[in-house]
TIRO-2110 file (N, C-alpha, C; in Angstrom, 1 decimal):
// TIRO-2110
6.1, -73.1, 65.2, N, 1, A
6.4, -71.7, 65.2, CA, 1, A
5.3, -70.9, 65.7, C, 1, A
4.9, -70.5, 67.1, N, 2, A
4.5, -70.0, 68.0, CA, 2, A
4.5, -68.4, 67.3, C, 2, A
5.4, -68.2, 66.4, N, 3, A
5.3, -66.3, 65.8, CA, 3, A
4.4, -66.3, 65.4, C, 3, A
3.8, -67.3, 64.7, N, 4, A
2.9, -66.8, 63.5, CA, 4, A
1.5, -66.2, 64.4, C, 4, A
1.0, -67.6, 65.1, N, 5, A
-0.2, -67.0, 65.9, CA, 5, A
0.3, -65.5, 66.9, C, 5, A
1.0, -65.1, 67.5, N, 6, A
1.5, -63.9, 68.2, CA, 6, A
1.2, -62.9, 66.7, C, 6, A
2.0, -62.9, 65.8, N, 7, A
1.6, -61.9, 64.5, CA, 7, A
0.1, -61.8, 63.7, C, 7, A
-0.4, -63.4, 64.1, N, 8, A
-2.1, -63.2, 63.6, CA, 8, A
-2.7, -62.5, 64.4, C, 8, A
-2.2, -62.3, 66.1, N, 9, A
-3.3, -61.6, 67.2, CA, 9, A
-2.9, -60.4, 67.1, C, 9, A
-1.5, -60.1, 66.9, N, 10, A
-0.9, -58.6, 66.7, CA, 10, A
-2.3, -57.7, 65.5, C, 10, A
-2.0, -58.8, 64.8, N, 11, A
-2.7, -58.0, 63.1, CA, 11, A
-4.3, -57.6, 63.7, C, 11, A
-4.9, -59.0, 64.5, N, 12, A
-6.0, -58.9, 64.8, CA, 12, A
-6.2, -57.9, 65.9, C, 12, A
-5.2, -57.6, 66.4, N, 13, A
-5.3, -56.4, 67.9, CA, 13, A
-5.4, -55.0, 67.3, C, 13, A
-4.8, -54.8, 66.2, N, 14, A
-4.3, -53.6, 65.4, CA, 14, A
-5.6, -53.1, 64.4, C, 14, A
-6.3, -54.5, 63.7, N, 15, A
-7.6, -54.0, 63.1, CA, 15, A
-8.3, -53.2, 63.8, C, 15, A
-8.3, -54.2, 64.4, N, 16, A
-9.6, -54.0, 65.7, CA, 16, A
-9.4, -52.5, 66.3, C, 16, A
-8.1, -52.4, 66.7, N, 17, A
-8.2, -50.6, 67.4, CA, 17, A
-8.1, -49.6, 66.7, C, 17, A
-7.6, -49.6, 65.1, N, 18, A
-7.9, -49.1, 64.2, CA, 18, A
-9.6, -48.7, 63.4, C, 18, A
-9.9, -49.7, 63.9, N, 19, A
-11.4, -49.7, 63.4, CA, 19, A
-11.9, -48.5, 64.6, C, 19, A
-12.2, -48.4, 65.8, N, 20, A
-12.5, -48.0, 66.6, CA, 20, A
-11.9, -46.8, 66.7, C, 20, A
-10.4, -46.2, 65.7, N, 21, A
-10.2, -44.3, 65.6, CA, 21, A
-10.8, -43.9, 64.5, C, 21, A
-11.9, -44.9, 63.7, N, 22, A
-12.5, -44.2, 62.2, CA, 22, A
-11.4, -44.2, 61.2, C, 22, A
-11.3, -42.9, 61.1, N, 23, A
-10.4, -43.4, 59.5, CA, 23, A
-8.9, -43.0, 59.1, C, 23, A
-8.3, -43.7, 59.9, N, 24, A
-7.4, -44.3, 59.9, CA, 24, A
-6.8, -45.4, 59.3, C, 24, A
-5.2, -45.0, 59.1, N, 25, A
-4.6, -45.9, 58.6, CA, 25, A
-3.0, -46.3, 59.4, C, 25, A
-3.3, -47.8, 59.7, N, 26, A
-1.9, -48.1, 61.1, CA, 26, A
-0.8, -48.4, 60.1, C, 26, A
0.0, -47.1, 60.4, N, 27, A
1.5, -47.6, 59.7, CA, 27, A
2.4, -47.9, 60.8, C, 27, A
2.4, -48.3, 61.5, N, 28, A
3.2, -49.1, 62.3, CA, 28, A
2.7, -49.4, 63.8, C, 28, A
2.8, -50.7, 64.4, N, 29, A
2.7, -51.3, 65.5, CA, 29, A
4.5, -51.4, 66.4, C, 29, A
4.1, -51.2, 67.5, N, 30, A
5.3, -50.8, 68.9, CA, 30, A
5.1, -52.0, 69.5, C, 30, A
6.3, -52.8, 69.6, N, 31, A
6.2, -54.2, 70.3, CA, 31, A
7.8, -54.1, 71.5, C, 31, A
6.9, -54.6, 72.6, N, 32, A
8.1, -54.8, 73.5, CA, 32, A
8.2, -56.1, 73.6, C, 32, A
9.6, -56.7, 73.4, N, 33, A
9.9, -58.3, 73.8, CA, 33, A
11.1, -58.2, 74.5, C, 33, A
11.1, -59.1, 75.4, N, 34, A
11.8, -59.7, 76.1, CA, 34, A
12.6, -61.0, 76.2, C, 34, A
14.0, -61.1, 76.1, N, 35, A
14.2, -62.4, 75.9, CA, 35, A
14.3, -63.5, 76.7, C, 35, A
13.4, -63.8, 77.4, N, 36, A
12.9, -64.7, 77.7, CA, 36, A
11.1, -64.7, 77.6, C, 36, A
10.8, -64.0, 76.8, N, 37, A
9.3, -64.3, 76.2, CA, 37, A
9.0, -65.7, 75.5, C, 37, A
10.4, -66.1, 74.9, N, 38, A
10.1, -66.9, 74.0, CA, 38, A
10.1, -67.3, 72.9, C, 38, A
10.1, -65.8, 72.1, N, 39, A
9.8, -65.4, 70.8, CA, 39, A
10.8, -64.7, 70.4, C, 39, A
11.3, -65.2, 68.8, N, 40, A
12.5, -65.0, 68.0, CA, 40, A
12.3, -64.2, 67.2, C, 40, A
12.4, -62.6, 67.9, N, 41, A
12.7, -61.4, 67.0, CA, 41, A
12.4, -61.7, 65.2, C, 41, A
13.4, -62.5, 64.7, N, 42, A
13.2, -62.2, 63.1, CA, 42, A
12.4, -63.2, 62.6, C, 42, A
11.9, -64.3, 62.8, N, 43, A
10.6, -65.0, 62.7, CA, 43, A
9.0, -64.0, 62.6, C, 43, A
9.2, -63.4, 64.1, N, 44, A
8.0, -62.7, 64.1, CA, 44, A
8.1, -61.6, 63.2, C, 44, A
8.9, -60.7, 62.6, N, 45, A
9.2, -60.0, 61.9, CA, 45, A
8.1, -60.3, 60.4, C, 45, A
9.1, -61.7, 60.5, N, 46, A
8.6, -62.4, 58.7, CA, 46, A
7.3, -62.8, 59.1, C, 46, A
6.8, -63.3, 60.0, N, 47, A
5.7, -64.1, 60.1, CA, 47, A
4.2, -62.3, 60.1, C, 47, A
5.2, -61.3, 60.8, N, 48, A
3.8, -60.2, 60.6, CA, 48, A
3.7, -59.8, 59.2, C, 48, A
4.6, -59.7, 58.2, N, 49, A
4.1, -59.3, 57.0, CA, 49, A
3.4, -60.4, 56.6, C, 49, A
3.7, -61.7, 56.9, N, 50, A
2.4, -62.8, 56.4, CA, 50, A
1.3, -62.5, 56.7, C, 50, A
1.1, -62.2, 58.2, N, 51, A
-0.3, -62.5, 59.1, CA, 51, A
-0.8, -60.9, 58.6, C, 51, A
-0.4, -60.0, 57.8, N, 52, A
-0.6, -58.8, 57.6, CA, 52, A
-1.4, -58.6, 56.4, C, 52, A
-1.0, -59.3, 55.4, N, 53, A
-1.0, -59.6, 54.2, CA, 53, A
-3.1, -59.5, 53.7, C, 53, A
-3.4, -59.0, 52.6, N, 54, A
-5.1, -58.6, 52.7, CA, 54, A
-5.7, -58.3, 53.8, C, 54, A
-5.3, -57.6, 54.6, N, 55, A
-5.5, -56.9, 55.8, CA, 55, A
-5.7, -55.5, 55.6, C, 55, A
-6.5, -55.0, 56.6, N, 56, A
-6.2, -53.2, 56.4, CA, 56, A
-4.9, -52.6, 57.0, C, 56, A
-4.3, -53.6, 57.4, N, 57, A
-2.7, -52.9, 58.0, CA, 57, A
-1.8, -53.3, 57.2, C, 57, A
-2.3, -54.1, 56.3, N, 58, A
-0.9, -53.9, 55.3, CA, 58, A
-0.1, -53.4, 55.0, C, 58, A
1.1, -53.9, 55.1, N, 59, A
2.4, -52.3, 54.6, CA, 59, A
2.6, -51.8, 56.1, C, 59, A
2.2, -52.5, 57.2, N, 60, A
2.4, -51.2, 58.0, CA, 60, A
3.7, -52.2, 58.8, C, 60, A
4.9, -51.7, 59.4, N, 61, A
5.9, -51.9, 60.0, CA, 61, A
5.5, -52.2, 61.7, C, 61, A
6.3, -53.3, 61.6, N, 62, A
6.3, -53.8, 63.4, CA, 62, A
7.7, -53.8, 64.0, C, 62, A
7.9, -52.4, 64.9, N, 63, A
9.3, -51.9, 65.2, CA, 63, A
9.4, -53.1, 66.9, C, 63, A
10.1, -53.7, 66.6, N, 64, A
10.3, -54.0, 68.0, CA, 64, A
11.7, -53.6, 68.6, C, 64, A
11.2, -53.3, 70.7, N, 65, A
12.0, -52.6, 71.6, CA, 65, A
12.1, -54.3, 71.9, C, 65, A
13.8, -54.5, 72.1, N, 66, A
14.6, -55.7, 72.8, CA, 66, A
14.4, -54.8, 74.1, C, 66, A
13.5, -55.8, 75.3, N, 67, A
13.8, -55.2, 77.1, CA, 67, A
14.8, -56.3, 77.3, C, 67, A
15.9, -55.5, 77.8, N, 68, A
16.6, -56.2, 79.0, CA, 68, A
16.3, -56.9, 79.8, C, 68, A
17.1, -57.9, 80.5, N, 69, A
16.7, -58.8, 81.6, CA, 69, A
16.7, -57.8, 82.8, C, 69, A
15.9, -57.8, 83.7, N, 70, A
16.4, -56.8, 84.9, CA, 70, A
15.9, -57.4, 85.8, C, 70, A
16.6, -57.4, 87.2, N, 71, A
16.0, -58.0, 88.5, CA, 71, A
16.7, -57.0, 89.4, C, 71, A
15.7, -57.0, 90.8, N, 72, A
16.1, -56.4, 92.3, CA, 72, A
16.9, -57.1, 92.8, C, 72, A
18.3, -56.9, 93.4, N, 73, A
19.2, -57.6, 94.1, CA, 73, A
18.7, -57.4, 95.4, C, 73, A
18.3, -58.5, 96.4, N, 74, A
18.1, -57.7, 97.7, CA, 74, A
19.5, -57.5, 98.5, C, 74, A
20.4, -58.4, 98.2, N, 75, A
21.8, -58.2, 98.5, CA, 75, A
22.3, -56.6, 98.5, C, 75, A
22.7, -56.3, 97.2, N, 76, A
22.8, -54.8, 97.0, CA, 76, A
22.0, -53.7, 97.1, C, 76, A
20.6, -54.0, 97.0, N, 77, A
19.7, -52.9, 97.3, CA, 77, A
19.5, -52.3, 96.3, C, 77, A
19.9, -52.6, 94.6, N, 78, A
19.7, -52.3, 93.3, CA, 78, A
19.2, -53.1, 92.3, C, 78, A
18.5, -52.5, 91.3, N, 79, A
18.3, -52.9, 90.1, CA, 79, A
19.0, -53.3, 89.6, C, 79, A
19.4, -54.5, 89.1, N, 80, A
20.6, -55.1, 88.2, CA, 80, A
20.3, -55.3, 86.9, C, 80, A
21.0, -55.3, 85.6, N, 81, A
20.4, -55.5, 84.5, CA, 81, A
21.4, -56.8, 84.1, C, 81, A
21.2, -58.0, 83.5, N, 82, A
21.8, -59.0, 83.6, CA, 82, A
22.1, -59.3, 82.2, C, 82, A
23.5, -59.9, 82.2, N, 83, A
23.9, -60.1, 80.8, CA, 83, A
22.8, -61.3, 80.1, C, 83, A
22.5, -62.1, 80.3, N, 84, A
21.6, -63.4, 79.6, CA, 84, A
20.9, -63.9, 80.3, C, 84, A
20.1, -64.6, 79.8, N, 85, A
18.9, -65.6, 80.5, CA, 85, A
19.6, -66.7, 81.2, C, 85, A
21.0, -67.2, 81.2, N, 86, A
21.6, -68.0, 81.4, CA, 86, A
21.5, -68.3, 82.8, C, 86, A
22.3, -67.2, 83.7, N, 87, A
22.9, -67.1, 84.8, CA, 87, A
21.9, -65.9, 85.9, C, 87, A
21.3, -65.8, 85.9, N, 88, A
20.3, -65.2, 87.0, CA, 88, A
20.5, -65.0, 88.4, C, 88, A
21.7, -64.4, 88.4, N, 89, A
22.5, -64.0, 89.6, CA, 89, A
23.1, -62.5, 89.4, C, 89, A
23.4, -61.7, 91.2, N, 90, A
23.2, -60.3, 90.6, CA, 90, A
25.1, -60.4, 89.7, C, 90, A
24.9, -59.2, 88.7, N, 91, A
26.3, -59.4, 88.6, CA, 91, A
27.2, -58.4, 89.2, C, 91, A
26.9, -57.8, 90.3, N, 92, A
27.7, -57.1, 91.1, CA, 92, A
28.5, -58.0, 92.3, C, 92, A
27.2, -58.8, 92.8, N, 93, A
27.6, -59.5, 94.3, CA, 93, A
27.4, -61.3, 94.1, C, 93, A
26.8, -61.4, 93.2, N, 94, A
26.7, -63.1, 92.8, CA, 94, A
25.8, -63.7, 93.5, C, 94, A
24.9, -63.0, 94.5, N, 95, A
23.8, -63.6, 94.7, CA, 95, A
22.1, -63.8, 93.7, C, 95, A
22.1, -64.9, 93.6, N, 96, A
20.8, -65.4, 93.3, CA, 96, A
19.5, -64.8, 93.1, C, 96, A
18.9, -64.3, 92.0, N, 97, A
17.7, -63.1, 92.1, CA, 97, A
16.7, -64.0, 91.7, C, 97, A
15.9, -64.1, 92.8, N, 98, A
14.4, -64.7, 92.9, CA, 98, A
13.7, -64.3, 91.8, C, 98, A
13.4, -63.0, 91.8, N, 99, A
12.3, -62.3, 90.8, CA, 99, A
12.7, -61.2, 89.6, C, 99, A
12.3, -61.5, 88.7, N, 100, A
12.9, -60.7, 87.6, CA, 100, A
11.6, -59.8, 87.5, C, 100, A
12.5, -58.4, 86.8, N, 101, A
11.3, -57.4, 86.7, CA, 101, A
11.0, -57.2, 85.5, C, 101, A
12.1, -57.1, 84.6, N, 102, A
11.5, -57.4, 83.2, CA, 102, A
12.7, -58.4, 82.4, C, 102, A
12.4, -58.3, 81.3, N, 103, A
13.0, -59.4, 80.1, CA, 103, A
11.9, -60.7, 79.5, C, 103, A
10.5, -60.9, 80.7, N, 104, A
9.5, -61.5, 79.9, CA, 104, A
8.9, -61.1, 79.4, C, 104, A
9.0, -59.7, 79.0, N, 105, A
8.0, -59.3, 78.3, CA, 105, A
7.4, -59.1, 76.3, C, 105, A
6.1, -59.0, 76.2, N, 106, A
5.8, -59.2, 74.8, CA, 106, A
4.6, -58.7, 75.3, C, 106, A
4.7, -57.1, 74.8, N, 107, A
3.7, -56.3, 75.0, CA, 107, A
3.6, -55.1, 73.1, C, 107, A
2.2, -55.4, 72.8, N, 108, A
1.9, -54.3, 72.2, CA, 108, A
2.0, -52.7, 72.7, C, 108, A
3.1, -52.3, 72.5, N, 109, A
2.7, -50.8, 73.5, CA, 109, A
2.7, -49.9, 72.6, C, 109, A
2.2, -49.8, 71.6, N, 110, A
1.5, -48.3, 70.6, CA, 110, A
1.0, -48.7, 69.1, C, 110, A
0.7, -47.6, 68.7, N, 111, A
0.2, -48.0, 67.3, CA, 111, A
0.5, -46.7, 66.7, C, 111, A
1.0, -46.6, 65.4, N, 112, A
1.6, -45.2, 65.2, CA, 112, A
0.5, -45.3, 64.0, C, 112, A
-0.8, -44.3, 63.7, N, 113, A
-1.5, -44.5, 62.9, CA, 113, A
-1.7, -42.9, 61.9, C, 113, A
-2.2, -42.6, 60.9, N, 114, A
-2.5, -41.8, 60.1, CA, 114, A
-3.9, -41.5, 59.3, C, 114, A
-3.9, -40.3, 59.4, N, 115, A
-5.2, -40.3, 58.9, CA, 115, A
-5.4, -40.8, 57.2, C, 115, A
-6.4, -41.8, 57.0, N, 116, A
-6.7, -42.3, 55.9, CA, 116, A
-6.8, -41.3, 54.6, C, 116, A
-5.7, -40.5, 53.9, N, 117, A
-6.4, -40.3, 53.1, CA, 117, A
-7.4, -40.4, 52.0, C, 117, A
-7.5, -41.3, 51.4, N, 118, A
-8.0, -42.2, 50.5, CA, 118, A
-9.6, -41.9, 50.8, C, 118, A
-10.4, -41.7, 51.9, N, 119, A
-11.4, -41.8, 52.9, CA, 119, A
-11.9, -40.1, 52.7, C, 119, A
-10.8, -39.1, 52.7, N, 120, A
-11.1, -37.9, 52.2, CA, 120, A
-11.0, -37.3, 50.7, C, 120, A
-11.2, -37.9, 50.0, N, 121, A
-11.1, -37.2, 48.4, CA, 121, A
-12.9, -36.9, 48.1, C, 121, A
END
C-alpha cells in the first residue's frame, strides 16, 4: 500500500511549510489526483488521518480534486477528455492519442491554513 508513504510525505510536506508561515495552523491540504497516478482515492484518505496522527496537522482534512484523463487529438485539432484509462483513443474520431495532458497527476496544490490561536492568548 503505496498511500501510506504518499500521506507520510503529504504530512511531512505540510509540517514543514507550515513551520515556515509561523503561527499557524493547517486545516486542510488540496490534492490533485489523477487516475492513472496510481493511487486509490479512499486508501489515501484513511491512510492521511494515520500518517497525520501526533502531528501538528492533526485534524486537518485532505480534500482531493479527481483530474480527468485529457489528451490533444492531432486528428481533430482538440482537447479531448476521455472516458477511462482503458481505451486512449480520441472519442470523437478514434484515433490513437500519443500523449496525455493530464489524468497522471498527484499534486499538492494548496494548503488552507489559519492563524494559531492558541499561540495568541
Amino acid at each position: 500500500m503505496h498511500e501510506l508513504s504518499i500521506a507520510v510525505s503529504l504530512v511531512e510536506a505540510a509540517v514543514e511549510k507550515a513551520a515556515t508561515l509561523g503561527n499557524v495552523r493547517v486545516s486542510a491540504l488540496r490534492l490533485r489526483i489523477g487516475p492513472l497516478s496510481g493511487v486509490v482515492k479512499d486508501a489515501l484518505l484513511f491512510c492521511f488521518e494515520l500518517a497525520a496522527q501526533g502531528t501538528p496537522i492533526e485534524g486537518a482534512t485532505l480534500v482531493v480534486e479527481e483530474v480527468p484523463i485529457t489528451a490533444f487529438c492531432p486528428q481533430c485539432g482538440v482537447e479531448r477528455e476521455l472516458p477511462g484509462p482503458f481505451k486512449l483513443c480520441c472519442p470523437g474520431c478514434g484515433t490513437p492519442l500519443p500523449r496525455l495532458l493530464t489524468g497522471k497527476d498527484l499534486e499538492l496544490s494548496a494548503l488552507e491554513v489559519e492563524e494559531d490561536a492558541a499561540t495568541h492568548r
